[in-house]
Backbone as numpy.savetxt, mean C-alpha at the origin, in Angstrom:
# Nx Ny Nz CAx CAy CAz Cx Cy Cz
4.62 -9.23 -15.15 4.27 -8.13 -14.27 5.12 -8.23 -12.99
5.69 -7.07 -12.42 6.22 -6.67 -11.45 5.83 -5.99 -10.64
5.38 -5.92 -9.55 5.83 -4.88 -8.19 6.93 -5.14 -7.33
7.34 -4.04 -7.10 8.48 -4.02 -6.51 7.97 -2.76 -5.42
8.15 -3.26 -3.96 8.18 -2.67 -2.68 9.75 -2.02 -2.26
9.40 -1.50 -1.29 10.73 -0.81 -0.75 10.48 -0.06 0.22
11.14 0.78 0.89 11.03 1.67 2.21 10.17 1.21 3.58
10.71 0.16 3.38 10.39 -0.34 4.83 11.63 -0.03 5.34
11.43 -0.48 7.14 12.75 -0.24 7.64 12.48 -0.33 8.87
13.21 -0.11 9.84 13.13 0.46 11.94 13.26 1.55 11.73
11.74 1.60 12.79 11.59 3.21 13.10 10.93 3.14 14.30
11.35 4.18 15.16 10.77 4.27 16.72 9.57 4.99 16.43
8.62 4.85 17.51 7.04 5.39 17.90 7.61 6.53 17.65
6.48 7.11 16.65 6.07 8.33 16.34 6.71 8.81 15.46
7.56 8.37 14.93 8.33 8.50 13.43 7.70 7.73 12.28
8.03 8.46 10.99 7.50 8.14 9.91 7.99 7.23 8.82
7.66 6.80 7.97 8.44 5.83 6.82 7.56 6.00 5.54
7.92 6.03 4.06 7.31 6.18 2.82 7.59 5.15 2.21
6.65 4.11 1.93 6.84 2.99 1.15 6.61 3.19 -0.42
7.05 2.58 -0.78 6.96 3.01 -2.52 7.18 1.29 -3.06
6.32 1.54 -4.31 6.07 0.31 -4.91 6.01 0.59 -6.43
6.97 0.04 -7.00 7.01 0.30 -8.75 7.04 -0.74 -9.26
5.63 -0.36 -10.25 5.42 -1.38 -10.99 5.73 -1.23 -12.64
5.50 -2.46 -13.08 6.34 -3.14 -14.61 5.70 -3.95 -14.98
5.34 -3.73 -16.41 5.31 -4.90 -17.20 3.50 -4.28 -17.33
2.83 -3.63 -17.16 1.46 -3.60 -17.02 0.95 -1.92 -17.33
-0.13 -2.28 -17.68 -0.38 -0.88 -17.83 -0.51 -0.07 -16.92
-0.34 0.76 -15.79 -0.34 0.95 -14.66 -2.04 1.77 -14.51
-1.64 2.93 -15.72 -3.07 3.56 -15.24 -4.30 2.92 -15.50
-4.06 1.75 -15.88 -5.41 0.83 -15.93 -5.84 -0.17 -14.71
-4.62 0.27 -13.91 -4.90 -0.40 -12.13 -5.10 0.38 -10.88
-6.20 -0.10 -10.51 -6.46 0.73 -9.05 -5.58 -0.19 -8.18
-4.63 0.84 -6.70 -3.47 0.24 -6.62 -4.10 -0.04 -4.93
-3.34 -0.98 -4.39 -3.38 -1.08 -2.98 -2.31 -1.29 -2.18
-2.60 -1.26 -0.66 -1.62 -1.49 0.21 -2.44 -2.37 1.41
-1.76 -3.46 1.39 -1.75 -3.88 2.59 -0.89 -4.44 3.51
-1.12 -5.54 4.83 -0.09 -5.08 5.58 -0.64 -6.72 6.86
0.31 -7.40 6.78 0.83 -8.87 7.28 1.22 -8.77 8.77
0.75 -8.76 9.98 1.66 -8.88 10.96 2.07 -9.93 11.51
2.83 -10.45 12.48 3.10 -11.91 12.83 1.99 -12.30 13.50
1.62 -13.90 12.98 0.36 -14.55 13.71 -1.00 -13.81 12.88
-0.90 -13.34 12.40 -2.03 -12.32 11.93 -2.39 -12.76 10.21
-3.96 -12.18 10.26 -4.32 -12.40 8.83 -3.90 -11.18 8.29
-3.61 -11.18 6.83 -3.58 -9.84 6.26 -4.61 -9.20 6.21
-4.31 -7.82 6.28 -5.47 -7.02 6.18 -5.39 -5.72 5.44
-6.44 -5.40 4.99 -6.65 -4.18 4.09 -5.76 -2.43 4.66
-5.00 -1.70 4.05 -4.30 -0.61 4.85 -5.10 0.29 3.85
-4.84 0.67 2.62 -5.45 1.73 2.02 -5.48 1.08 0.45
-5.80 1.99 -0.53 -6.47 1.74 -2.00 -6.65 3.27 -2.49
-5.62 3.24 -3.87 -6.20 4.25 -4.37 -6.56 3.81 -5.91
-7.73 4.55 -6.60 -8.18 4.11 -7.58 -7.50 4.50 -9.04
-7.65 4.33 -10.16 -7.02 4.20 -11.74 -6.01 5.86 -11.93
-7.44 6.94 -11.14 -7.44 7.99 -11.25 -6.70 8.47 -10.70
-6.26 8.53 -9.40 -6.22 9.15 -8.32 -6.58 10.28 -7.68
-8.04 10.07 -7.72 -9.21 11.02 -7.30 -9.80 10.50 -5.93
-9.56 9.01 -6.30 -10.54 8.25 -4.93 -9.45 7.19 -4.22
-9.82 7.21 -2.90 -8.58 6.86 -2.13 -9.95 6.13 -0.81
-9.13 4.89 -0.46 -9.90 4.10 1.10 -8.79 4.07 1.34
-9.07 4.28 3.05 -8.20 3.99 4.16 -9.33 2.95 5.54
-8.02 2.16 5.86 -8.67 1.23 6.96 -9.18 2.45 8.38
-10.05 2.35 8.49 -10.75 3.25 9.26 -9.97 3.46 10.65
-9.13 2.64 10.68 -8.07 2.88 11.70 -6.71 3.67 11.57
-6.48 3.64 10.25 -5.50 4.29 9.60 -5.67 5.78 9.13
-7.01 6.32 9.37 -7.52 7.81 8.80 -6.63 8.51 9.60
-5.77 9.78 8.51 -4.94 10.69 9.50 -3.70 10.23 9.77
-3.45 9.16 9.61 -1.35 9.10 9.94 -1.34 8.31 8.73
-1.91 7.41 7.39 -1.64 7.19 6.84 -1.96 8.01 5.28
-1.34 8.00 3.94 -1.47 8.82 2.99 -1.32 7.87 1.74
-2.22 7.62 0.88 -1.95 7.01 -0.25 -1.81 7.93 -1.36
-1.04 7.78 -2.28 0.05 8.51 -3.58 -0.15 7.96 -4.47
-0.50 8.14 -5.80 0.52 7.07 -7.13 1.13 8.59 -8.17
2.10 7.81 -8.80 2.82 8.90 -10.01 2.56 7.83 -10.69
1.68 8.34 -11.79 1.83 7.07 -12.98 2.74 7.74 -13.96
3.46 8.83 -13.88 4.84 8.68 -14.84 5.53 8.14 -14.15
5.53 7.69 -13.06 6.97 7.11 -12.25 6.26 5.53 -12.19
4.95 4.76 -12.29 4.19 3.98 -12.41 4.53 3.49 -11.24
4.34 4.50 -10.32 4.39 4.28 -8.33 3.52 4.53 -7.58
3.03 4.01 -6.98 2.09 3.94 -5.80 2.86 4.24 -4.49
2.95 4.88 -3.96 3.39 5.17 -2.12 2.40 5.46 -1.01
3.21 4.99 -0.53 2.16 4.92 1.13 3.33 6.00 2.41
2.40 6.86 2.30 3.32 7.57 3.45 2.69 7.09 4.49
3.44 7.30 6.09 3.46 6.67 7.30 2.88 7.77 8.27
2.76 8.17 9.08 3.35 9.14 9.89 2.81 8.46 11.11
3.37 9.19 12.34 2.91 9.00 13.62 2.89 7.07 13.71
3.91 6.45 13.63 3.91 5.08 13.49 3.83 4.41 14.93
3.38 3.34 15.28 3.39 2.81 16.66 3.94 1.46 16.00
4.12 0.80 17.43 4.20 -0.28 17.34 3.53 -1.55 16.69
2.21 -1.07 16.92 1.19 -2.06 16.36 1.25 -2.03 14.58
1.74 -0.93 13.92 1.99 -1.12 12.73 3.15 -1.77 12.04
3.82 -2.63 13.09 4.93 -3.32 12.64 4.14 -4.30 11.64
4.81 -4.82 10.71 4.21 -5.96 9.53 4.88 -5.66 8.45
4.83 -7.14 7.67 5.17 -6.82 6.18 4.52 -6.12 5.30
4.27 -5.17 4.93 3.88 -4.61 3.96 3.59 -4.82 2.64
2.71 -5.15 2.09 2.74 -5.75 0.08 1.85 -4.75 -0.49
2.76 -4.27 -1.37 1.13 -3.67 -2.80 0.76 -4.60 -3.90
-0.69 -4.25 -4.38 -1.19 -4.80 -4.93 -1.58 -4.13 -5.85
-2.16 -4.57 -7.05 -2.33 -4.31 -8.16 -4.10 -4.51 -8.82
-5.01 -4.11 -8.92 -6.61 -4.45 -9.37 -6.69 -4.05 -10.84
-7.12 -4.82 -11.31 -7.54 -4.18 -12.84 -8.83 -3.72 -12.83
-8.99 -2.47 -12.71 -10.01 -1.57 -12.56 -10.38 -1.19 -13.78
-9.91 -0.90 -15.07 -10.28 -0.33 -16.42 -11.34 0.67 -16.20
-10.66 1.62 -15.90 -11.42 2.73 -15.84 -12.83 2.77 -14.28
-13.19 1.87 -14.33 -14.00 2.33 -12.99 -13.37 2.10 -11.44
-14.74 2.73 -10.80 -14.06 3.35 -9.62 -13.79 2.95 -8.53
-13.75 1.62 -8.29 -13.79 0.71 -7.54 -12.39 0.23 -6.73
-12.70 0.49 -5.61 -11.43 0.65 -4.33 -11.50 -1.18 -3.88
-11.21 -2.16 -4.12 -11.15 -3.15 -3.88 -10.74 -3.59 -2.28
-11.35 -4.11 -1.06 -10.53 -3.91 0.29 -10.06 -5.60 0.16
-10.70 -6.00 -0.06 -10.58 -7.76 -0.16 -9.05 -8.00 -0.81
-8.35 -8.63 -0.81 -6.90 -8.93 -1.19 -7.70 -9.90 -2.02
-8.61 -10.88 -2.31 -7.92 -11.98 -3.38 -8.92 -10.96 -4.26
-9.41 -9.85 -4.75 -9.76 -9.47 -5.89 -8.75 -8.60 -6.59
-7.49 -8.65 -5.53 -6.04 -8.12 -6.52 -5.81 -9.37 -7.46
-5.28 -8.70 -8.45 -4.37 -9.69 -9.24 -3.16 -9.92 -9.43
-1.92 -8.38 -8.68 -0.76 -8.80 -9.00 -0.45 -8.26 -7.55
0.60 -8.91 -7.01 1.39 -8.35 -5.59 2.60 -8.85 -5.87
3.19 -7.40 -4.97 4.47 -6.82 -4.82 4.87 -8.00 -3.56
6.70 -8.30 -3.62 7.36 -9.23 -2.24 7.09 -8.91 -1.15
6.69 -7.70 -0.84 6.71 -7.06 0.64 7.90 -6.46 1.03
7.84 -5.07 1.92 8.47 -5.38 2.75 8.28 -4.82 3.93
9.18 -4.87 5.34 9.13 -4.88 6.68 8.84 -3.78 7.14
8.21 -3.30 7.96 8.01 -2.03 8.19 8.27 -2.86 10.34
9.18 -2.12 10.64 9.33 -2.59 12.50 9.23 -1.12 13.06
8.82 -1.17 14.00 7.99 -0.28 15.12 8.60 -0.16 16.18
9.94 0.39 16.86 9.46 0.00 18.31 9.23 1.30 18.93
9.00 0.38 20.08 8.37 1.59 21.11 9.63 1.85 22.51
């Protein structure tokens, strides 16, 4: 199994970035997908989750409104659009992978993923 991250990058306050994460080797629509997000000194923490379907979607209650969770399961991609970015969202970025089999369950906890993507950088300035 693979994830593979991407679209990180530098971007000044208030500009946007679309992360995308393609995965391999797995059945995709049998995983509810996630995103989370590493900053320096910092624990990881939960950014968003969308489920098998993509009917049901969590966002970190801080993130409601500038962030957007996506998947194409013909493209077997999960994306995270950005918008309105600050500084404080600088961090590595990783998706994750849940084996959901069919139910509906948005996982926020990282060790009940089972597969994660390398990360990557998402920088902020202001």
């Amino acid at each position: 199994v693979q994830l593979q991250a991407s679209g990180g990058g530098l971007v000044q306050a208030g500009g946007s970035l679309r992360l995308s994460c393609a995965a391999s080797g797995l059945t995709f629509s049998l995983y509810a997908m996630g995103w989370f997000r590493q900053a320096p000194g910092k624990e990881r923490e939960s950014v968003a989750a969308i489920n098998w379907s993509g009917d049901s979607t969590y966002y970190e209650d801080s993130l409601k409104g500038r962030f957007t969770i996506a998947r194409d399961d013909a493209k077997n991609t999960v994306y995270l659009q950005m918008n309105s970015l600050k500084p404080e969202d600088t961090a590595v970025y990783y998706c994750a992978a849940y084996l959901a089999r069919y139910s509906g369950r948005l996982p926020s906890r990282s060790d009940e993923y089972k597969y994660w993507g390398q990360g990557t950088l998402v920088t902020v300035s202001s």
